[in-house]
C-alpha positions in Angstrom: -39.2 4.9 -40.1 -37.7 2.4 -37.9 -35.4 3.7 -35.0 -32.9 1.7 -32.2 -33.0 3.4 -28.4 -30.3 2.3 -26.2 -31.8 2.5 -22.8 -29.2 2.9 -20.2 -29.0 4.0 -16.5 -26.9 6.9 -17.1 -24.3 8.7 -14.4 -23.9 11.8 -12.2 -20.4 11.6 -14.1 -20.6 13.5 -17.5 -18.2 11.4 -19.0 -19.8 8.0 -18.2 -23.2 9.3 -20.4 -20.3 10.3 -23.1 -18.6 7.2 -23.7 -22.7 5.8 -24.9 -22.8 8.3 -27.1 -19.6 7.3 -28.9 -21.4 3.8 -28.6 -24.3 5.2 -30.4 -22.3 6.3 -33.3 -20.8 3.4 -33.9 -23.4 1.4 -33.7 -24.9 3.8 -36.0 -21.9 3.5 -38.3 -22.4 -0.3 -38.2 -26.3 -0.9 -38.4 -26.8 0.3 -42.1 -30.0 0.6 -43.5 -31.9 -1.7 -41.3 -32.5 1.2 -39.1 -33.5 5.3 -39.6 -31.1 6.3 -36.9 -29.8 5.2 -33.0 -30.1 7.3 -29.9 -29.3 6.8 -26.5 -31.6 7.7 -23.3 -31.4 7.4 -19.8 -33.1 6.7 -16.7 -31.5 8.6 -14.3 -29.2 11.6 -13.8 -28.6 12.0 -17.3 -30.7 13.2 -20.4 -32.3 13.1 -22.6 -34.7 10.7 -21.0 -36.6 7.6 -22.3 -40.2 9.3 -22.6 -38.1 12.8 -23.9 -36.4 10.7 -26.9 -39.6 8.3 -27.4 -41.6 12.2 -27.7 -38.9 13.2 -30.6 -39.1 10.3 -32.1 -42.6 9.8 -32.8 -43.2 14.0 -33.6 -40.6 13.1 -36.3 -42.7 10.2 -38.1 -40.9 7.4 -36.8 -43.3 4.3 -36.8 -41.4 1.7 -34.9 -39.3 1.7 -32.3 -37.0 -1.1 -31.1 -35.0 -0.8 -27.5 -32.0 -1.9 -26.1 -31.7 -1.6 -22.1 -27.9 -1.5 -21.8 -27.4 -3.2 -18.9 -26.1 -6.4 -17.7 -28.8 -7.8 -15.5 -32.6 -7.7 -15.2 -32.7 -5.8 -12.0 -35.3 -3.6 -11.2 -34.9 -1.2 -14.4 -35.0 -3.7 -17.0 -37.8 -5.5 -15.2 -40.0 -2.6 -14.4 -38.7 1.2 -15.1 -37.7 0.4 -18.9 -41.5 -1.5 -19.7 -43.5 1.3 -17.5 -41.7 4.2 -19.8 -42.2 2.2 -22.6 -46.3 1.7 -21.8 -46.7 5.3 -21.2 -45.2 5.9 -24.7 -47.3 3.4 -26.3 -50.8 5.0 -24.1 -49.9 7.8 -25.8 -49.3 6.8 -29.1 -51.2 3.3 -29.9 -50.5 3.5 -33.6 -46.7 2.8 -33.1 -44.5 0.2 -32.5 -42.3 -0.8 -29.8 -39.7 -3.6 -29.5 -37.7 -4.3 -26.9 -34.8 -6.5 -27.2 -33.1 -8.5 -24.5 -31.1 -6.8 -21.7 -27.4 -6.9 -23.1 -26.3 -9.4 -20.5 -29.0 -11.9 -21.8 -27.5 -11.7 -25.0 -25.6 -15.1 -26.0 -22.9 -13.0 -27.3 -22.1 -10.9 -24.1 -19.8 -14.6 -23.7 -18.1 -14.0 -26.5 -17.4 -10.4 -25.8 -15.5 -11.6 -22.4 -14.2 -14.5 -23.9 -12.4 -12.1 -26.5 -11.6 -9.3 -23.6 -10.0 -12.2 -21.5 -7.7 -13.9 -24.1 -6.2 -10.6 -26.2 
């Protein structure tokens, strides 16, 4: 099984951590079969956490894991929180898989995205 974790920096405000998980389901909705299912974590003041989702996922026979850190720069969570959570996981569990993508603002389409936001 084959699972996407958005890894984001999550809020003190409730509704902040809600609006990812409306951006987990669709995301969800839109992925089809290439993935087992999409979850969101986070690395402060919200939960479930990074190593509490990466726990779930790999009592529940998920094999590979591949994670998106939601966020628009490499500061100092992409660069080191987001790879040390992601090492502990993998000293646990050697026998798994873990990917993880580009931070969203590295992405080439994050230009297109404000291109389209700009000129609606």
């Amino acid at each position: 099984m084959k699972k996407l974790l958005i890894a984001a920096h999550g809020s003190r405000i409730s509704s902040s951590n809600d609006e990812l998980q409306v951006l987990v389901e669709k995301v969800s909705d839109n992925l089809g079969v290439a993935f087992d299912g999409v979850e969101v974590a986070f690395l402060e003041f919200a939960s479930p956490s990074i190593e509490i989702v990466l726990v779930d996922f790999f009592n529940s026979q998920t094999t590979e894991v591949v994670v998106l850190p939601y966020f628009l720069s490499a500061g100092n969570h992409v660069v080191n929180d987001i790879p040390r959570e992601i090492q502990k996981a993998l000293d646990q569990w050697p026998d798994k898989t873990i990917t993880v993508l580009p931070h969203i603002g590295a992405l080439d389409a994050m230009a297109s995205v404000i291109v389209e936001a700009c000129i609606r």
